[in-house]
GUBAZA-218761 format. One record per residue (C-alpha): residue number from 1; x negated, y negated, z; residue in three letters. Coordinates in steps of 0.2 Angstrom, whole numbers. Each point is the difference from the previous one (the first is absolute). Layout:
{NUM {X Y Z} ALA}
...
//
This chain:
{1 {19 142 34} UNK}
{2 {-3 -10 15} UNK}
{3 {15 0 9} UNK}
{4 {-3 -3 17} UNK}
{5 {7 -13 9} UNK}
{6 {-17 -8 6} UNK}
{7 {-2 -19 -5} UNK}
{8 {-8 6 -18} UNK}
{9 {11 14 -2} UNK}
{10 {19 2 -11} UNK}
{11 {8 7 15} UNK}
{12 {15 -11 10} UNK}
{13 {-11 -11 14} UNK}
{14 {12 6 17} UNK}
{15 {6 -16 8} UNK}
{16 {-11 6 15} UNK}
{17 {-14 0 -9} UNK}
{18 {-3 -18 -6} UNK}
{19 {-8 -10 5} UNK}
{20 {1 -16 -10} UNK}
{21 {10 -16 11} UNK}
{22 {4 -15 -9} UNK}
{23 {-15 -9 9} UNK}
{24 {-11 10 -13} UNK}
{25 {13 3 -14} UNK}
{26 {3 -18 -4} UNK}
{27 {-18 -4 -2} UNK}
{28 {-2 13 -10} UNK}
{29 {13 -6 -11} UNK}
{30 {-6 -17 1} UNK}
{31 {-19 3 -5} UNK}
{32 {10 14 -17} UNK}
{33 {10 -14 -5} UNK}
{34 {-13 -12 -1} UNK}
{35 {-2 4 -18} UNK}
{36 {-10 -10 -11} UNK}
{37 {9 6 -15} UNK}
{38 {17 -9 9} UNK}
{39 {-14 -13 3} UNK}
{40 {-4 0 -23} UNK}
{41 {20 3 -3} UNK}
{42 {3 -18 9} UNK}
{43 {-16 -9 -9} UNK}
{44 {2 5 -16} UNK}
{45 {21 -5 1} UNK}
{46 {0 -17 5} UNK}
{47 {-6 -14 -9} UNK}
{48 {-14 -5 -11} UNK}
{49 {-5 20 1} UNK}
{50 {19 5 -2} UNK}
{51 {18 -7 -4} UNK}
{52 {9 -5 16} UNK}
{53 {-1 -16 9} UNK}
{54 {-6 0 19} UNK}
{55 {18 1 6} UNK}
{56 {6 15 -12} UNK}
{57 {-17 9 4} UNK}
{58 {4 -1 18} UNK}
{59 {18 6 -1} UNK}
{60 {-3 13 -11} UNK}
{61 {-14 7 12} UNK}
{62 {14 -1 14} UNK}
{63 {14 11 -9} UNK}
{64 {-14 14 -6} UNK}
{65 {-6 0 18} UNK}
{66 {16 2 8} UNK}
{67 {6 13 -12} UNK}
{68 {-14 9 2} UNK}
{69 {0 0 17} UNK}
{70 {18 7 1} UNK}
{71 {-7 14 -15} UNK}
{72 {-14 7 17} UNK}
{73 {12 -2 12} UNK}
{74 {14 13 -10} UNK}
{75 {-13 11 -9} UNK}
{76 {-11 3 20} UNK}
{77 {15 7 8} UNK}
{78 {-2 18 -5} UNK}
{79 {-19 0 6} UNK}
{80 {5 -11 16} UNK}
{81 {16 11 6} UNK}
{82 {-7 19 -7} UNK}
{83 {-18 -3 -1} UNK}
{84 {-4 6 -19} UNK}
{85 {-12 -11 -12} UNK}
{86 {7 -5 -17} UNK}
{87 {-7 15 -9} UNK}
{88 {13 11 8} UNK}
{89 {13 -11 2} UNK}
{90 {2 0 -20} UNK}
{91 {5 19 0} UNK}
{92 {15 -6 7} UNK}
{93 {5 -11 -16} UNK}
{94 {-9 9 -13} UNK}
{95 {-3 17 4} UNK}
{96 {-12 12 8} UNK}
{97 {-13 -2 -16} UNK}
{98 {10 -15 -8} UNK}
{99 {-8 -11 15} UNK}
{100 {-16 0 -10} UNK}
{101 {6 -13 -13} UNK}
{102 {4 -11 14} UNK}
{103 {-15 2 10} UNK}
{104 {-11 0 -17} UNK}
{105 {10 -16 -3} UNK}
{106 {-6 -8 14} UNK}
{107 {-18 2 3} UNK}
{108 {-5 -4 -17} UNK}
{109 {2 -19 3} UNK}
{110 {-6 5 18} UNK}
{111 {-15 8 -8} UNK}
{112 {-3 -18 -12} UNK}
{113 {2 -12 14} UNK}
{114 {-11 12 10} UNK}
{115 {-13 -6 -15} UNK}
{116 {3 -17 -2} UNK}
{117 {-2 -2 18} UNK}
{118 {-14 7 1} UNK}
{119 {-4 -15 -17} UNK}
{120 {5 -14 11} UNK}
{121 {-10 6 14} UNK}
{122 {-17 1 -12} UNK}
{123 {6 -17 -7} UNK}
{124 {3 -8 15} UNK}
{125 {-19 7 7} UNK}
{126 {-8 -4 -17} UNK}
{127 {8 -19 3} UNK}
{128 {-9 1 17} UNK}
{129 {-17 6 -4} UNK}
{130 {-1 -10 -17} UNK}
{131 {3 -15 8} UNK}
{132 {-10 2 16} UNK}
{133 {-14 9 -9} UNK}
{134 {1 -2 -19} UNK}
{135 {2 16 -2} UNK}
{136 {11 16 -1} UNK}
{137 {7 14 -10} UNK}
{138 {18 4 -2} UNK}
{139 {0 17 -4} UNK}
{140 {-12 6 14} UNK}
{141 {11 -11 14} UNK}
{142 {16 11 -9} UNK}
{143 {-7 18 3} UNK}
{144 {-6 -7 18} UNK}
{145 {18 -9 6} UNK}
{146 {7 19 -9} UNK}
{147 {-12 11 13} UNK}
{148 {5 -12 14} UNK}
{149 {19 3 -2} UNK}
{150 {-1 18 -4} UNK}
{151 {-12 1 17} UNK}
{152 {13 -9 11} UNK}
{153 {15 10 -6} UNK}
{154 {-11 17 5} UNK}
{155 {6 1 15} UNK}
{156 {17 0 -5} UNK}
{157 {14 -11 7} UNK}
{158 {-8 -3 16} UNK}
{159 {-13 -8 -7} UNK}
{160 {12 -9 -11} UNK}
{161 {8 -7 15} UNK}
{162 {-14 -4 10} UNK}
{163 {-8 -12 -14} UNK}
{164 {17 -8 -5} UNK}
{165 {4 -4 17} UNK}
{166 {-17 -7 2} UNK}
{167 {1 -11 -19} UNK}
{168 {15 -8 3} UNK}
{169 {-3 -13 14} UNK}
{170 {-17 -5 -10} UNK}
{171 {8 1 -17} UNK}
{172 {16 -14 7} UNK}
{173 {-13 -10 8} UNK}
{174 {-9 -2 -15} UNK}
{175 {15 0 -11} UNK}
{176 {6 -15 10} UNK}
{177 {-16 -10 -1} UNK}
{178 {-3 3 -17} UNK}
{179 {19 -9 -4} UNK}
{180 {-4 -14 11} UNK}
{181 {-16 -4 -10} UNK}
{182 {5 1 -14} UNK}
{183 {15 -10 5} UNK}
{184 {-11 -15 6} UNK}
{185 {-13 2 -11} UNK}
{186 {11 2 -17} UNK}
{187 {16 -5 5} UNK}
{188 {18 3 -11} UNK}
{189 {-3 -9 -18} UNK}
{190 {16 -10 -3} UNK}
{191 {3 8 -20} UNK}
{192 {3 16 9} UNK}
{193 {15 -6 11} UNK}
{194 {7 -11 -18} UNK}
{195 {-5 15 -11} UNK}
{196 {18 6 -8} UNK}
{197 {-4 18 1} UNK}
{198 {13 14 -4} UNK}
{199 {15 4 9} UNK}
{200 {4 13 -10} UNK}
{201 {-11 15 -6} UNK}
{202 {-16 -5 5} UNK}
{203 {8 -3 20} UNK}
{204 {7 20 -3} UNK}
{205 {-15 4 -4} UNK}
{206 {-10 -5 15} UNK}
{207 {14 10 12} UNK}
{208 {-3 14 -11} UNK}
{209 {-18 -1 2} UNK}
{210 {-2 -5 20} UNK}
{211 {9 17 2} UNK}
{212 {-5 9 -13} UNK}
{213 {-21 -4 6} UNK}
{214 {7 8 20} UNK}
{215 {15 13 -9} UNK}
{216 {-14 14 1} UNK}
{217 {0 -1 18} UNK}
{218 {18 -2 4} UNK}
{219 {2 17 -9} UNK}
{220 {-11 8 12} UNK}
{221 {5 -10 13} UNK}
{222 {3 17 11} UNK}
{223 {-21 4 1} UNK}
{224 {0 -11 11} UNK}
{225 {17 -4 12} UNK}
{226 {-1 20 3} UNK}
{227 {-15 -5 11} UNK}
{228 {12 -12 8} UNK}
{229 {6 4 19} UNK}
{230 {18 2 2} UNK}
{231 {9 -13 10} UNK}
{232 {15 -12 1} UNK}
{233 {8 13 -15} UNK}
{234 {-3 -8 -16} UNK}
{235 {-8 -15 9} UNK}
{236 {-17 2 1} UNK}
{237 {0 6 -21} UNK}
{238 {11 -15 -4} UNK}
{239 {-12 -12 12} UNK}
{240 {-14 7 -5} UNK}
{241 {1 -1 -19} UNK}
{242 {8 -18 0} UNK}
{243 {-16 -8 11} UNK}
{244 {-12 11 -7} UNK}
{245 {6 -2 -19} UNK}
{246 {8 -16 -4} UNK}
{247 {-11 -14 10} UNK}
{248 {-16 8 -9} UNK}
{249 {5 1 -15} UNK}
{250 {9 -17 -2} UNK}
{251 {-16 -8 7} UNK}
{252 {-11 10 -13} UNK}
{253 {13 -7 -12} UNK}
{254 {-1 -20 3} UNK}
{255 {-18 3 3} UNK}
{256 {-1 6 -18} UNK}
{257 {10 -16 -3} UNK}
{258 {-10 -14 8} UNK}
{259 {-17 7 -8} UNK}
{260 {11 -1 -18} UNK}
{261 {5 -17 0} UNK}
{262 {-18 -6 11} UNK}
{263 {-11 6 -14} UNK}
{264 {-2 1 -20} UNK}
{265 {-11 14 2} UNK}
{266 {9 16 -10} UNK}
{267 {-10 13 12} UNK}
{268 {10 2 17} UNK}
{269 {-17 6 8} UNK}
{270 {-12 -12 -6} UNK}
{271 {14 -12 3} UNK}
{272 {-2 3 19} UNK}
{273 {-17 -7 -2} UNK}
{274 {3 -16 -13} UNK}
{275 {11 -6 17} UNK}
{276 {-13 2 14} UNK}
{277 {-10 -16 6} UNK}
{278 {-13 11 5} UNK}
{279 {-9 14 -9} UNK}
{280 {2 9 22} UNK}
{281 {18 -5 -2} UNK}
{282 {6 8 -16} UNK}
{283 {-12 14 6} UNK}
{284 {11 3 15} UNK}
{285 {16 -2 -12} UNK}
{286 {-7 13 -9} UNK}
{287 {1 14 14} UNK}
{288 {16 -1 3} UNK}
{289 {-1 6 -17} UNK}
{290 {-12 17 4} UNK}
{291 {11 2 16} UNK}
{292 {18 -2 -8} UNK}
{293 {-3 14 -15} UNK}
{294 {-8 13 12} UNK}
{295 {15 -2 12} UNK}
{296 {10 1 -18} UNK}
{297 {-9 14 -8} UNK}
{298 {2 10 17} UNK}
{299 {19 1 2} UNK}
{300 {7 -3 -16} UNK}
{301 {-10 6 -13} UNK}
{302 {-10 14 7} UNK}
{303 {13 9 12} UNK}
{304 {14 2 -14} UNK}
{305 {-13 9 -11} UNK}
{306 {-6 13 12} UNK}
{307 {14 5 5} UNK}
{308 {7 3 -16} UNK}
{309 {-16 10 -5} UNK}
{310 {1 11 16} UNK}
{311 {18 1 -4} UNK}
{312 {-1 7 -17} UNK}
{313 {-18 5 0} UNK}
{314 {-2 9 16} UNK}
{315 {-16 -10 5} UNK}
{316 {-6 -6 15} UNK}
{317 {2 -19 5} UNK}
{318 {-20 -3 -3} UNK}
{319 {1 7 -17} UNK}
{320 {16 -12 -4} UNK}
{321 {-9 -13 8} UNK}
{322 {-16 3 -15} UNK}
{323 {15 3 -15} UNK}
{324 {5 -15 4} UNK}
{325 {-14 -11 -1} UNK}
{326 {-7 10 -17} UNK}
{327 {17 -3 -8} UNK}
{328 {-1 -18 6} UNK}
{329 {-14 -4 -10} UNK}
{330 {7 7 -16} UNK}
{331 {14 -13 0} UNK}
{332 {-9 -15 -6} UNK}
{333 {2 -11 14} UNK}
{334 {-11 -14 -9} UNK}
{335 {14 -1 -12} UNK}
{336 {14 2 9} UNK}
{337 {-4 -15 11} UNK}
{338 {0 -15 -12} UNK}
{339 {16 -13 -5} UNK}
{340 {5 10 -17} UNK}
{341 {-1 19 8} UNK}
{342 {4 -4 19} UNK}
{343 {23 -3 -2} UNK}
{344 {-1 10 -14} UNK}
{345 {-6 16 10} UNK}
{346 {12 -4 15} UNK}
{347 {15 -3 -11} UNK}
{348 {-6 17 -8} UNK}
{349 {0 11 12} UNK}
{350 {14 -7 12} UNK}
{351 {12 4 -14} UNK}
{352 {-2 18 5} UNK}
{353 {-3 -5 20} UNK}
{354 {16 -9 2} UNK}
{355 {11 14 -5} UNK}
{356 {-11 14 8} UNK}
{357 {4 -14 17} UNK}
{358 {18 2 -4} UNK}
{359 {2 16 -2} UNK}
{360 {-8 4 18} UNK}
{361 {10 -13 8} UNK}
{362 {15 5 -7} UNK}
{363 {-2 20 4} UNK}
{364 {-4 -5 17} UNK}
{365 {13 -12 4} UNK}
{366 {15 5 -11} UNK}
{367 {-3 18 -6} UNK}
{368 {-7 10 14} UNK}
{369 {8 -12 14} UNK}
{370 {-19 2 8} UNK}
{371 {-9 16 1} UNK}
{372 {5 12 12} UNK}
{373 {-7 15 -3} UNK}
{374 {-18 -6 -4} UNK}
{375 {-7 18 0} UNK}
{376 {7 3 -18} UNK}
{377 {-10 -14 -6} UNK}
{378 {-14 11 2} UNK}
{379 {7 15 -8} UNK}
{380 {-7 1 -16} UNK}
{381 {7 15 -6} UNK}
{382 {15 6 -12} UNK}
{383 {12 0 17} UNK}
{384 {-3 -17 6} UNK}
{385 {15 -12 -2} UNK}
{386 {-13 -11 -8} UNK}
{387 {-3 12 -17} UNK}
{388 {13 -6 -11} UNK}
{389 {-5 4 -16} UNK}
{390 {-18 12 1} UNK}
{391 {-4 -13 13} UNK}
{392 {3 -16 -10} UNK}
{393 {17 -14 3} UNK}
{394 {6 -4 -18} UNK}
{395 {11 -11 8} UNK}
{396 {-15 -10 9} UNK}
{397 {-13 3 -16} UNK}
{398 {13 -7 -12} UNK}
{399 {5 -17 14} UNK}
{400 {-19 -3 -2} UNK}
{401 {-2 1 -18} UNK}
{402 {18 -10 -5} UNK}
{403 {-7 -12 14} UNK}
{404 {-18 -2 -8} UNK}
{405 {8 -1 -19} UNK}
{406 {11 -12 7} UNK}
{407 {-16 -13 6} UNK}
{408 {-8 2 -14} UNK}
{409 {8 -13 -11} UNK}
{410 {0 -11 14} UNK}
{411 {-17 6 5} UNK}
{412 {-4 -19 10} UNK}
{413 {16 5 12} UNK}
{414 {-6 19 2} UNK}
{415 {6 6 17} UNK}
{416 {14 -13 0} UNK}
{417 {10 9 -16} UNK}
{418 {-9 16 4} UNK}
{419 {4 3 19} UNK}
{420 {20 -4 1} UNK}
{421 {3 10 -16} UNK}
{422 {-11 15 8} UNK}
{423 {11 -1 16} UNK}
{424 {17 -1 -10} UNK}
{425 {-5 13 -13} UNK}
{426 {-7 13 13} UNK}
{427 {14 -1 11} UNK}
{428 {13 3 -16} UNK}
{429 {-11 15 -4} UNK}
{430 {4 6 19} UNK}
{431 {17 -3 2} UNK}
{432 {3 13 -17} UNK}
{433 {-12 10 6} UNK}
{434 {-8 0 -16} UNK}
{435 {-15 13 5} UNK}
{436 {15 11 6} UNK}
{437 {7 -2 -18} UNK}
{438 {-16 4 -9} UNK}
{439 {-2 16 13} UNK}
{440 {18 7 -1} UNK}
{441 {-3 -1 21} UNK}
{442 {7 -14 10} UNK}
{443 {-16 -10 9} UNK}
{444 {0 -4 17} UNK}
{445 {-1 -17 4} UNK}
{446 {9 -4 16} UNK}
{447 {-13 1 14} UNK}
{448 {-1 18 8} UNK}
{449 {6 1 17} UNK}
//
């Protein structure tokens, strides 16, 4: 198993030793949250593709942004103050072998967005070449924008870094044209802004979805702010995280918004195209398209997933990099991303990601007080303090399941019932020491000095 604290490795990164300032690591946040699927959660919520009116889109966008902001900047402490990635950092809650449930939990949306990036990518080139040239094939512009992802992530975070860092000054540039043309050349229809829309339900469900499309990432959110230089204390993580998450992602969100109410076409790719004057124009649009899911696919989707495979399947980062992108295809991403699949999927699977979130956060800040003795998280055998029952945390593996069976009822509110009863019920479990209970020995759960 690699665990060696090189950029690609599981090890704890020294503070010494990185070398990421917040001149690279805010860009690089900036070009991962640029996410079209935030982008798709916007156009297909507000009105004629969706429910809400243009003022209860907007506001709803706000609260999920901020909220989710606040979820990266809580869950990245452990990876910014002791260096460890999110595939360690579960042992803590859920046990030496527990954390696989977790870490399984979170890249199989990781994995599926990985795929239906890649299917925005092909679409968005297909868009390009069909109308330039009148021709194209989706499928072979698929496997291609899947062989350029998997060939830029080779080199492993570096590389990772480099390209982001690179993407997001083009990717804002075109962004912010693409709004003001569409702005000038479409305008605001007046029947969205008079549209009754839905205070209620509907309004829920669109903050449950603008976190739930980014909640992946927050759960990782350590992968990243452990490559983060120490400085100012807790300043640089919390300034970091706040300018490099909340602005993007919000912009993604209201650019989702003004292409939902500028156009009637159902397809938020071939919608980019029905607004440009020019054939050039919508061409250019249509870049910021390519650039935005390679920087996306990069950090959030194929990251997570290698590290769990070299976590649990003792591979190299190059062979995560290829399970990955095999597994990414399996998902059905041409199905995935349409209107009766696309909240369906992200209610889904944040129903099991907001409790999994809560969990973490509250072992961190409430349970453990902070880790202090880092080296047990990577004692995997039958004498670490992280055991509990043959390796496992019945008191974290029940939170997560209570918490999931809770959201399911609710499934359109999904991390919002999940993620508080997940907190509430885990830190019960603690506080009786219920794996204590079920092993006749009393756990420890204090820190170790």
């Amino acid at each position: 198993m690699s665990n060696d604290s090189g950029s690609e490795g599981l090890g704890p990164i020294p503070a010494s030793d990185r070398e990421m300032g917040l001149k690279t690591y805010i860009p690089v946040w900036w070009s991962s949250l640029i996410v079209v699927q935030a982008f798709a959660v916007a156009f297909f919520a507000v009105y004629p593709q969706g429910q809400l009116n243009l003022a209860q889109a907007a506001l709803a966008c706000l609260i999920g942004a901020a909220l989710v902001t606040g979820f990266f900047i809580l869950n990245g402490f452990p990876g910014y103050e002791e260096g460890i990635p999110y595939a360690v950092q579960t042992r803590s809650a859920f046990g030496a072998r527990g954390a696989i449930i977790p870490n399984l939990v979170r890249i199989i949306p990781a994995i599926a967005w990985f795929g239906v990036g890649n299917w925005i990518g092909a679409q968005a080139i297909l868009t390009i070449t069909d109308t330039l040239f009148g021709f194209g094939n989706i499928w072979v512009y698929f496997f291609l924008f899947l062989f350029l992802n998997l060939a830029l992530a080779w080199g492993g975070v570096t590389s990772i870094e480099w390209f982001d860092s690179i993407a997001a000054g083009v990717i804002i540039i075109l962004l912010a044209y693409t709004v003001y043309i569409v702005l000038t050349t479409e305008g605001i229809p007046q029947d969205v802004l008079t549209y009754g829309g839905s205070w209620g339900m509907q309004f829920v469900t669109v903050i449950a979805a603008s976190v739930g499309v980014i909640i992946t990432g927050a759960l990782n959110a350590s992968d990243l702010s452990r490559h983060l230089e120490q400085s100012d204390g807790a300043g640089n993580h919390i300034f970091g995280a706040s300018i490099g998450i909340l602005p993007p992602l919000l912009f993604m969100l209201l650019v989702g918004i003004t292409f939902g109410v500028s156009t009637g076409n159902p397809n938020p790719i071939a919608a980019i195209m029905a607004v440009a004057p020019t054939p050039i124009l919508g061409t250019m649009m249509l870049v910021f398209i390519i650039g935005a899911q390679i920087s996306t696919n990069l950090t959030l989707n194929i990251l997570p997933p290698t590290h769990v495979f070299q976590d649990t399947l003792g591979v190299s980062w190059k062979q995560g990099v290829l399970i990955t992108g095999v597994l990414s295809v399996v998902t059905f991403p041409w199905v995935l991303f349409s209107s009766q699949w696309f909240f369906t999927f992200i209610n889904f699977y944040s129903a099991f990601l907001g409790p999994a979130l809560g969990i973490l956060i509250a072992d961190y800040w409430i349970v453990q007080d902070r880790f202090s003795d880092v080296d047990a998280l990577y004692d995997k055998s039958e004498d670490s303090r992280f055991w509990y029952v043959s390796g496992v945390s019945p008191s974290a593996i029940l939170a997560l399941l209570i918490g999931a069976g809770a959201s399911m009822p609710v499934l359109n509110l999904s991390w919002i019932v999940g993620l508080p009863v997940g907190v509430v019920t885990y830190v019960a479990f603690r506080r009786i020491d219920l794996d204590g209970y079920i092993t006749g020995t009393p756990t420890v759960t204090e820190p170790a000095d």
